[in-house]
FIDOBA-241750 format. One record per atom (N, C-alpha, C): residue in one letter; x, y negated, z; residue number from 1. Coordinates in steps of 0.001 Angstrom, whole numbers, plus 524288, in hexadecimal, padded with zeros to 5 digits. Layout:
REM FIDOBA-241750
("a" (X Y Z) NUM)
...
This chain:
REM FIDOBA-241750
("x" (7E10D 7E2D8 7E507) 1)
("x" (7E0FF 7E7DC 7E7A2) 1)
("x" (7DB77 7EA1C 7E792) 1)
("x" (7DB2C 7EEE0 7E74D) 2)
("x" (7D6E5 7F120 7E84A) 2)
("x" (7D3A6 7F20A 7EC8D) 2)
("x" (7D6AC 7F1AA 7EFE0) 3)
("x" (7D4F1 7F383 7F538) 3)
("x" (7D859 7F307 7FA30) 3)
("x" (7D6EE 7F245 7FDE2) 4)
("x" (7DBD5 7EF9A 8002C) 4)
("x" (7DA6B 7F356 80739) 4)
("x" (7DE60 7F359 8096D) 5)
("x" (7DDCE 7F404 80E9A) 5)
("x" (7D9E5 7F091 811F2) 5)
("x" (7D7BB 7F3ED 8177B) 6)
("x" (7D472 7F043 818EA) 6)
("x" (7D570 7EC8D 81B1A) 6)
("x" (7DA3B 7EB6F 81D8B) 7)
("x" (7DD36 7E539 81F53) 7)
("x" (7E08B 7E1F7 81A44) 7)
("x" (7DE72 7DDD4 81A3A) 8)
("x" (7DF68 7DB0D 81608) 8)
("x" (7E6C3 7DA8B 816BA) 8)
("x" (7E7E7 7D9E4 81D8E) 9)
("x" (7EDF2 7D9E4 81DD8) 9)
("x" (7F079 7DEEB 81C99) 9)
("x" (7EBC6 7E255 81BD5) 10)
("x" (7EEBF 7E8CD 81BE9) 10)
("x" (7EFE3 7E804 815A0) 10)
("x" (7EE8D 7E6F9 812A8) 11)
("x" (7ED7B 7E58A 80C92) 11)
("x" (7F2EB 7E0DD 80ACA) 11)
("x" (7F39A 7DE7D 80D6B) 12)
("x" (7F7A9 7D8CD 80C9C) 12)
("x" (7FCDE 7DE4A 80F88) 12)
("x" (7FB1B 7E066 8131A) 13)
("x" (80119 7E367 81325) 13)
("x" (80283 7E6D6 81230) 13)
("x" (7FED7 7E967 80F61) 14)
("x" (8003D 7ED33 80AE5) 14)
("x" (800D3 7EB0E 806BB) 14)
("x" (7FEF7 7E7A1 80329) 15)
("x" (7FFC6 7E4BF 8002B) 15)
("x" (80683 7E392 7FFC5) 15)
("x" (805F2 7E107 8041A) 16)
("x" (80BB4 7DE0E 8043C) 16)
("x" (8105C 7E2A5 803F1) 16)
("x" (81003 7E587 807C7) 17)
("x" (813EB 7EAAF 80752) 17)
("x" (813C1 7EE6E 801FE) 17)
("x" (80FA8 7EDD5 7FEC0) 18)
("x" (80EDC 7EFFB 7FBDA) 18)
("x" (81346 7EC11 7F489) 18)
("x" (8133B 7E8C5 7F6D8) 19)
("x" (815E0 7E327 7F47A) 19)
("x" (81AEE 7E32D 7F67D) 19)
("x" (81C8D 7E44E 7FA66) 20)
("x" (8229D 7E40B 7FAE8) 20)
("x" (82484 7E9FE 7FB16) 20)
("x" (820ED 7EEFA 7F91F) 21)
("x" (82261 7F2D8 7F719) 21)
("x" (82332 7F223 7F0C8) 21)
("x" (82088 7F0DE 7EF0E) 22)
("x" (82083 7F048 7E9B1) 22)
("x" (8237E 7EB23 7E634) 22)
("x" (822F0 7E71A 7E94A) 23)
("x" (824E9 7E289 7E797) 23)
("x" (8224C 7DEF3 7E3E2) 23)
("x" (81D69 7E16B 7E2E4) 24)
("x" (818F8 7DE69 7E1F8) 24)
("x" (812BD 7DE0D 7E17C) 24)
("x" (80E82 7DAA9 7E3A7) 25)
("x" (80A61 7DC9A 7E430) 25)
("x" (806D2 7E0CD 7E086) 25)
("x" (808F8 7DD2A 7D9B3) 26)
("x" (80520 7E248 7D667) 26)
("x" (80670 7E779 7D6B9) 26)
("x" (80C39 7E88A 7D8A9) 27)
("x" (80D2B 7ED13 7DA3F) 27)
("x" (80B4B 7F095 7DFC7) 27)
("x" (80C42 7ECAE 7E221) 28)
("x" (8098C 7EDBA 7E830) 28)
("x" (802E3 7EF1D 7E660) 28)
("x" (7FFD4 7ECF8 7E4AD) 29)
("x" (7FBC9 7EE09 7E3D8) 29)
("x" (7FA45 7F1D2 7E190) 29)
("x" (7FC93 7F250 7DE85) 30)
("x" (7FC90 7F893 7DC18) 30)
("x" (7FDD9 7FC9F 7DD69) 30)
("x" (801A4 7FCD8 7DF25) 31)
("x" (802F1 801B9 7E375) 31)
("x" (7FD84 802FE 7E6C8) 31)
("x" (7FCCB 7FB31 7E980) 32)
("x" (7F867 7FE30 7ED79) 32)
("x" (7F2F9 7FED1 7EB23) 32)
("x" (7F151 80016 7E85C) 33)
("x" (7ED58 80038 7E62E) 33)
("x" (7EC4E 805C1 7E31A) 33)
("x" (7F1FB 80885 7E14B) 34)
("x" (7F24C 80D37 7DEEC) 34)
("x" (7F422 812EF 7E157) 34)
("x" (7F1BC 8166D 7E099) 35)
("x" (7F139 81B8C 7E2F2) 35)
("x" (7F572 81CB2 7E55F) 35)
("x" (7F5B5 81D1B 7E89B) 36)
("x" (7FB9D 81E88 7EBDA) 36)
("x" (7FA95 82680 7EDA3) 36)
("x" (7FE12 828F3 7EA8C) 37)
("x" (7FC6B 82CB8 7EE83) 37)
("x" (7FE35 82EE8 7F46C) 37)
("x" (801EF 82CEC 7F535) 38)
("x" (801CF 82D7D 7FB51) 38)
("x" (7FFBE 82BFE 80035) 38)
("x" (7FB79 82886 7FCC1) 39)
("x" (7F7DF 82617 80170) 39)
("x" (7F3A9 82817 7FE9E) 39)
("x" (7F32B 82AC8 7FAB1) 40)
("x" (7EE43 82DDA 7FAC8) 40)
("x" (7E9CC 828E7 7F799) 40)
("x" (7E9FF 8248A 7F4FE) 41)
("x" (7E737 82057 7F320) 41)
("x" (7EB60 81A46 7F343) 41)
("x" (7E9CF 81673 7F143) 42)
("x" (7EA31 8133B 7F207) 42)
("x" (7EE77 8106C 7F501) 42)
("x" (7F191 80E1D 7F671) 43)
("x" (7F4B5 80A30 7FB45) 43)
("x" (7EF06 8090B 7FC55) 43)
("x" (7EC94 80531 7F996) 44)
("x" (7EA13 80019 7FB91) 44)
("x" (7E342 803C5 7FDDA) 44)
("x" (7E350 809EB 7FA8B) 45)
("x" (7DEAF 80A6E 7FDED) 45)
("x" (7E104 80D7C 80408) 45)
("x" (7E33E 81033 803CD) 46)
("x" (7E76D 81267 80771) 46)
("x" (7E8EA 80F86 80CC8) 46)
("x" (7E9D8 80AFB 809E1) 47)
("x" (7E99D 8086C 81137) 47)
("x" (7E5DE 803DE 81231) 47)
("x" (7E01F 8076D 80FC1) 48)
("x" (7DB66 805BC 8137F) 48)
("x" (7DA18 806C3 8190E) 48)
("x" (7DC25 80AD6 8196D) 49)
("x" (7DD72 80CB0 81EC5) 49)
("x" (7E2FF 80AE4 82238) 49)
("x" (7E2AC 80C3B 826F8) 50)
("x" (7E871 80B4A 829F4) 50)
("x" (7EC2B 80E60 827EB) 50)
("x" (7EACA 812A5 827D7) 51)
("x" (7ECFE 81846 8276A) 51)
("x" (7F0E2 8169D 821CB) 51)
("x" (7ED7A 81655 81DB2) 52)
("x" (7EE9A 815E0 818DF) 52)
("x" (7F12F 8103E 817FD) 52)
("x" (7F263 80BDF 81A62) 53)
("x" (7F3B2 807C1 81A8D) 53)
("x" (7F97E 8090F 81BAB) 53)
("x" (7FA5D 80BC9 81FED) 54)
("x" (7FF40 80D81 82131) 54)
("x" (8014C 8111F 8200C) 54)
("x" (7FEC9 813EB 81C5F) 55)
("x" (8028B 81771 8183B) 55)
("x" (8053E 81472 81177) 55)
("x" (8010F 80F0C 81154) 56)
("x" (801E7 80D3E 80C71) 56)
("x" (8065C 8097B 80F77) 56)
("x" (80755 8084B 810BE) 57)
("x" (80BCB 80586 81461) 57)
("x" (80FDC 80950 81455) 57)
("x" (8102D 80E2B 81598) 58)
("x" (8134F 8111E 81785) 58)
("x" (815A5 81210 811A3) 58)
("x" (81216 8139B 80CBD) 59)
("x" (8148F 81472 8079B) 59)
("x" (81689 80F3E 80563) 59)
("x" (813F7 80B55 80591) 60)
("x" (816C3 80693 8054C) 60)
("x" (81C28 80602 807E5) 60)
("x" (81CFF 807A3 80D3B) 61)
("x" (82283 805BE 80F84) 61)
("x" (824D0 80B10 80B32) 61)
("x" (8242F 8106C 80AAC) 62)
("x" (82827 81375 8096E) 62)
("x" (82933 81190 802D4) 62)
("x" (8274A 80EEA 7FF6F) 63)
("x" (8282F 80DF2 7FCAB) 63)
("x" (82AD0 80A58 7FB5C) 63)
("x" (829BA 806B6 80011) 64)
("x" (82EA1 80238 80116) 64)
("x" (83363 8045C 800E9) 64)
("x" (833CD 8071C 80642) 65)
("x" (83885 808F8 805BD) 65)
("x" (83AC1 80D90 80329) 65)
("x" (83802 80ED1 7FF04) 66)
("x" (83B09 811EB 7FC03) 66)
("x" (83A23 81794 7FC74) 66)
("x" (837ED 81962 80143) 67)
("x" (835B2 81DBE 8038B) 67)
("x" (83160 821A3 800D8) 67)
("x" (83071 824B7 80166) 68)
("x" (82C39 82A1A 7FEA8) 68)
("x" (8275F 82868 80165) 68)
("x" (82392 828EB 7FE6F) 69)
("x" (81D7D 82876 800C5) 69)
("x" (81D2F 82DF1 8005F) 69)
């Protein structure tokens, strides 16, 4: 990863949710690592903050379930 959130557990659970969205890490990693535009940058720079932590969560769950970002 390039860059990671500033809680190492904030990082393992995005990670992880990011892995049972996708169904696998090189995928998970890539997603979070590549330009997203509805968060305006990054997943993984995006929820350096709280703010942005819980919006990359929030596009993560709607993509789970199937939902519109």
């Amino acid at each position: 990863m390039k860059s990671q959130p500033s809680s190492p557990n904030q990082f393992t659970d995005l990670l992880t949710l990011a892995i049972d969205t996708f169904g696998s890490k090189s995928v998970a990693e890539s997603w979070l690592n590549s330009y997203n535009d509805s968060l305006g940058a990054s997943p993984i720079d995006a929820a350096k903050s709280c703010s942005g932590f819980l919006d990359v969560q929030k596009v993560l769950s709607a993509i789970n379930h199937g939902g519109a970002v």
